[in-house]
C-alpha positions in Angstrom: 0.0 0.0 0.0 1.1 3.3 -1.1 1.1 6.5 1.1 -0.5 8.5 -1.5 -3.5 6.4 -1.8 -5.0 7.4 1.6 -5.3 11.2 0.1 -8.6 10.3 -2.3 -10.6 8.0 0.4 -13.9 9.7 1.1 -13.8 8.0 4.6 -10.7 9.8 6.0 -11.5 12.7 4.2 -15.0 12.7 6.3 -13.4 11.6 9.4 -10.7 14.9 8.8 -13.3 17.3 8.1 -15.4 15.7 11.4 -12.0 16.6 13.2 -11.7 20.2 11.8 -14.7 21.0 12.8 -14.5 20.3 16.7 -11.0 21.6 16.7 -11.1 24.9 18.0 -7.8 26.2 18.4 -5.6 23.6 16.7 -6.1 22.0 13.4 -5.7 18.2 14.3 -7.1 17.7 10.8 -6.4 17.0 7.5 -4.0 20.3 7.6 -2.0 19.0 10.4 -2.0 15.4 9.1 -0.2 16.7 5.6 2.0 18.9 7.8 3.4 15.9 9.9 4.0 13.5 6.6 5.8 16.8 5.2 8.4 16.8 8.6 8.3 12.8 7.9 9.8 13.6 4.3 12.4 15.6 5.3 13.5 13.7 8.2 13.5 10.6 5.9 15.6 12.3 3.5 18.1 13.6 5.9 18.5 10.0 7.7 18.5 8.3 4.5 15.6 6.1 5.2 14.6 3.6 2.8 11.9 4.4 0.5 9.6 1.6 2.0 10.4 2.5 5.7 9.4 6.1 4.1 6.3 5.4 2.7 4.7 3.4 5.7 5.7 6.3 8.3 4.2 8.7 6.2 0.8 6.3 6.2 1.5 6.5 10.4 1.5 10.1 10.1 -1.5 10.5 7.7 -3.6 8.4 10.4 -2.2 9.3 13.8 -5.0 11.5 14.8 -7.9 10.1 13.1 -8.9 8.8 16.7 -10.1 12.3 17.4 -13.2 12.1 15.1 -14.4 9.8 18.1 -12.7 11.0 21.4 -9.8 13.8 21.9 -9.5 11.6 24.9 -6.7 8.9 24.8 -7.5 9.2 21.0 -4.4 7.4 20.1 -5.8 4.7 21.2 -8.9 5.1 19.2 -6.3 6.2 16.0 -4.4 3.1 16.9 -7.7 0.5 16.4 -9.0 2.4 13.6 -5.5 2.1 11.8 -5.8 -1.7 12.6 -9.0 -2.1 11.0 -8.2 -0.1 8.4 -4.7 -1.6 7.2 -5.2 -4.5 8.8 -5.9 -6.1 4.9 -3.6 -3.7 3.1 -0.4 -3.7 4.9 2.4 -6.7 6.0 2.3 -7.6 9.5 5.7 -6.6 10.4 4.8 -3.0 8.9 1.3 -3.1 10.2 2.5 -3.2 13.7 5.3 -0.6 13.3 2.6 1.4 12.3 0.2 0.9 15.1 3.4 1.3 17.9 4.5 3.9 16.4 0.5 6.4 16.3 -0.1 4.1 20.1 3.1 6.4 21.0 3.0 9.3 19.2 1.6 11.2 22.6 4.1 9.9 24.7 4.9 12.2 27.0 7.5 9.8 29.5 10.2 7.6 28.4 11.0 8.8 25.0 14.5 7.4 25.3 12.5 3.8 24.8 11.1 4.5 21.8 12.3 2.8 18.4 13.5 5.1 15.8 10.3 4.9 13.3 8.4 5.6 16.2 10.6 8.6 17.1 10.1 10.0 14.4 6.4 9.9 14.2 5.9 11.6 17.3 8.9 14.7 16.6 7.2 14.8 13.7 3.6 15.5 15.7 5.5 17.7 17.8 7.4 19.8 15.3 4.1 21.2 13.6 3.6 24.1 15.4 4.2 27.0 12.8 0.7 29.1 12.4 -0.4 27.7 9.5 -1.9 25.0 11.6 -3.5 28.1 14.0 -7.2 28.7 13.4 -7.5 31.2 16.0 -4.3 33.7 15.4 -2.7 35.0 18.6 0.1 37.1 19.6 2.0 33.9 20.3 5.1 32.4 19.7 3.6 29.6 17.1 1.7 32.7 15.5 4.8 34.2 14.6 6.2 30.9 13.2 6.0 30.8 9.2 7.6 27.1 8.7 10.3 25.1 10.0 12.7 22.3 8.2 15.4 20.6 9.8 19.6 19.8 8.6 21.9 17.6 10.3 25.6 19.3 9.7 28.3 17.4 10.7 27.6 16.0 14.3 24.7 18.5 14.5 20.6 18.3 14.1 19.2 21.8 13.3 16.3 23.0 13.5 15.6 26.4 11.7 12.4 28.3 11.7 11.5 31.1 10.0 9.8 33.9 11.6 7.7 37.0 11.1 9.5 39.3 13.6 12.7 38.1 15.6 12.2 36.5 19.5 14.7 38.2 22.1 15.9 35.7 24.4 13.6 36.8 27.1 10.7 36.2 25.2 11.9 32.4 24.3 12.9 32.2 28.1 9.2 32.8 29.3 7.4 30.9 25.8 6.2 27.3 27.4 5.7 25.8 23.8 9.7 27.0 23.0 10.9 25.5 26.0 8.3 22.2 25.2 10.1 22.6 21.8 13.5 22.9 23.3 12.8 19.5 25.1 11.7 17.6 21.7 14.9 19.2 19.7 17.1 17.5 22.6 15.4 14.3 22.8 15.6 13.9 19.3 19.3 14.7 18.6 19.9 12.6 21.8 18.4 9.6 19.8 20.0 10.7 17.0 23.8 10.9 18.9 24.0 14.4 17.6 24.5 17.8 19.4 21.7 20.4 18.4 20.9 23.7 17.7 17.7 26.0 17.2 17.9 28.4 14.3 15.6 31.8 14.3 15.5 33.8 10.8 
């Protein structure tokens, strides 16, 4: 099964617009679904995953929060069985349960250090998708004045660079709880990565 073919089902595509339209603040949708497989592809590129590893991560990302069209509560567990059901026909068993590990842990918040690569990924991924294209109420907040991010590894270094609208002092990064969540992710992921890091602000 091929990543692109979730993009036309008319199930998913309800299920996404079901999520949109509950989602006040954040887009949990179909927006922040192609947002997460677009931080999968560039991760995948820059760790030189194979094109098969590739292709079912991105099908992990498309359907990691489809669980929220029934409950926002524990809905990885809800995406999880619904990814099951779903693939369960489509998808190799040794894939098919990457898959599910990897969207049963994508809200991890303990023990990241135990996670598998592929699942790593996933959930950095998630986490990394903060910019304000994914805002539907626009704030003077950090994410609001985030217009994309992409990530480099140079050398024994993972980057992460964001471009901004206006530039952040360091008091205001000091005193921003979703920078210093985001400073946390950055250093668990170069950790698993056995890279130094470093946050980029342009």
């Amino acid at each position: 099964m091929k990543y692109i073919d979730l993009l036309d089902d008319g199930i998913l595509n309800d299920m996404f617009e079901k999520i949109e339209t509950k989602d006040e603040v954040y887009n949990h949708g179909m927006i922040h679904a192609l947002n997460v497989v677009d931080n999968i592809e560039k991760l995948g590129k820059l760790l030189n995953l194979s094109d098969e590893e590739l292709n079912y991560l991105k099908i992990a990302g498309y359907l990691h929060d489809v669980g929220r069209a029934f409950s926002d509560e524990n809905h990885q567990i809800f995406s999880k069985d619904f990814a099951f059901k779903y693939l369960n026909s489509k998808v190799d068993s040794i894939w098919l349960n990457k898959i599910l590990l990897a969207i049963e842990k994508h809200h991890e918040k303990l023990q990241v250090e135990t996670l598998s690569l592929f699942e790593h990924i996933l959930l950095f991924s998630d986490k990394m998708d903060f910019s304000y294209k994914r805002l539907k109420v626009k704030a003077d907040c950090f994410e609001s004045n985030i217009l994309d991010i992409d990530f480099d590894i140079n050398e024994n270094k993972f980057i992460l660079e964001c471009r901004c609208i206006r530039p952040f002092s360091d008091e205001e990064l000091s005193k921003s709880e979703k920078y210093q969540k985001i400073l946390k992710r950055v250093q668990e992921f170069s950790s698993k990565l056995n890279l130094r890091y470093d946050i980029c602000f342009e």
